[in-house]
C-alpha positions as CSV (number, residue, x, y, z in Angstrom):
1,X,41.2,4.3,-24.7
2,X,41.0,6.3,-21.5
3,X,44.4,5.9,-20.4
4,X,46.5,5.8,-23.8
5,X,49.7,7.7,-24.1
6,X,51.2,8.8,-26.7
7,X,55.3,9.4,-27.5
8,X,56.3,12.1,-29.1
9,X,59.6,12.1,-31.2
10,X,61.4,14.8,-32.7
11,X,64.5,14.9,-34.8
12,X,66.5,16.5,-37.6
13,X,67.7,14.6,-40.3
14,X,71.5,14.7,-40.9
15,X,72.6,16.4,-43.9
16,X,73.4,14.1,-47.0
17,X,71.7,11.1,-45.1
18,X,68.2,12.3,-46.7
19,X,67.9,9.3,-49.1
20,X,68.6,6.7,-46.6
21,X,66.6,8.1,-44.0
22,X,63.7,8.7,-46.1
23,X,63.6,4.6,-46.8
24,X,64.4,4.0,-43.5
25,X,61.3,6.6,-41.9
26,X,58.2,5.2,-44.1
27,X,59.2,1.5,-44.2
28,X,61.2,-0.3,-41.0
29,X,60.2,2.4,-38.4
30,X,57.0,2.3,-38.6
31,X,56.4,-1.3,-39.1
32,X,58.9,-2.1,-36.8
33,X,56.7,-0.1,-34.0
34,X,53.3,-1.2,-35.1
35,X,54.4,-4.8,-34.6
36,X,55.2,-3.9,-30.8
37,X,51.5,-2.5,-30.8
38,X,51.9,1.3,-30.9
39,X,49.8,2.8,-33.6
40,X,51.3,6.1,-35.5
41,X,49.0,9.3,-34.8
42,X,50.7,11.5,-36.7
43,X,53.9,12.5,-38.7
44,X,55.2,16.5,-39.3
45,X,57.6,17.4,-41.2
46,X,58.6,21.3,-40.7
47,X,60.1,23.1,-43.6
48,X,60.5,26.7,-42.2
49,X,61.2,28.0,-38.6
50,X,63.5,27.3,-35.7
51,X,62.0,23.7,-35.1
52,X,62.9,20.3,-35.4
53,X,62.4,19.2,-39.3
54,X,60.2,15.8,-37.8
55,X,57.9,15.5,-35.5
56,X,56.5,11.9,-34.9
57,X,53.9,10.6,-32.5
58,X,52.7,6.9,-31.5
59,X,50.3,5.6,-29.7
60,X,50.2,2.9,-26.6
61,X,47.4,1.6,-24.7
62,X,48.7,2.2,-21.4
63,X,52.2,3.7,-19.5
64,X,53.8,0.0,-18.7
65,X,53.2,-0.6,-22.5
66,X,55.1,2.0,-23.5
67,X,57.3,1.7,-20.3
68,X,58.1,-2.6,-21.6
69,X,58.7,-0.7,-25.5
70,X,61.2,1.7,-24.2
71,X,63.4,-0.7,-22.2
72,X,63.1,-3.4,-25.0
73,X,65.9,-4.5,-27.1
74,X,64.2,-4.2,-30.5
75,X,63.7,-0.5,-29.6
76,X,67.3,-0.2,-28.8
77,X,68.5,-1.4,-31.8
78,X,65.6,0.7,-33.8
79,X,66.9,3.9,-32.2
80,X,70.2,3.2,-32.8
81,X,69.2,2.7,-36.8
82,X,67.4,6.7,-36.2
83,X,70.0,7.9,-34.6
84,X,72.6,7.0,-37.6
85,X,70.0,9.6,-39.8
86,X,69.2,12.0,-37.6
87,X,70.8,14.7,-34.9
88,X,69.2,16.3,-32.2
89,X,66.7,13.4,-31.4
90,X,64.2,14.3,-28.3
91,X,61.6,11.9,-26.9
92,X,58.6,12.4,-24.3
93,X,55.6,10.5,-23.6
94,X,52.6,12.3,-22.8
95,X,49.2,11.0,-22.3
96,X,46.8,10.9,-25.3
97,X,44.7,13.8,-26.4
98,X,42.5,14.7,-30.0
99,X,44.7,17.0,-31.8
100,X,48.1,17.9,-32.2
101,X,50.6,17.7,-29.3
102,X,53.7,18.9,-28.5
């Protein structure tokens, strides 16, 4: 795919929310986003350092396909569901390359 991006997610999860989240992160999120065609790349959880605990990246064909998932309601209302288990949430979109990305 020669001009796939990729967005990159980071986060922290909220102290005493690690349950919910944890059901929350491996079933509805990622489902939710396959179904509006981004594929997950990859998914990093940090356990030492001055980093975000999470680190999540999915994949999109093309910019307007990630552009139409970012300004869609379902994604709205997905974020909003993150946000309720996580804190300092940061998003970017980059374009896709082998390897990890930051």
């Amino acid at each position: 795919m020669q001009n796939a991006v990729k967005i990159l997610m980071t986060w922290s999860i909220r102290p005493g929310r690690e349950e919910a989240y944890l059901r929350f992160v491996t079933q509805e999120f990622p489902e939710t986003l396959m179904k509006l065609q981004l594929q997950p790349t990859e998914a990093w959880y940090t356990i030492y350092g001055e980093w975000p605990e999470v680190t999540m990246g999915f994949m999109a064909e093309n910019v307007r396909a990630i552009q139409d998932f970012l300004v869609s309601e379902t994604w709205a209302g997905l974020k909003a569901k993150l946000m309720s288990f996580v804190k300092n949430y940061r998003q970017k979109v980059v374009p896709l390359k082998g390897g990890f990305q930051l």
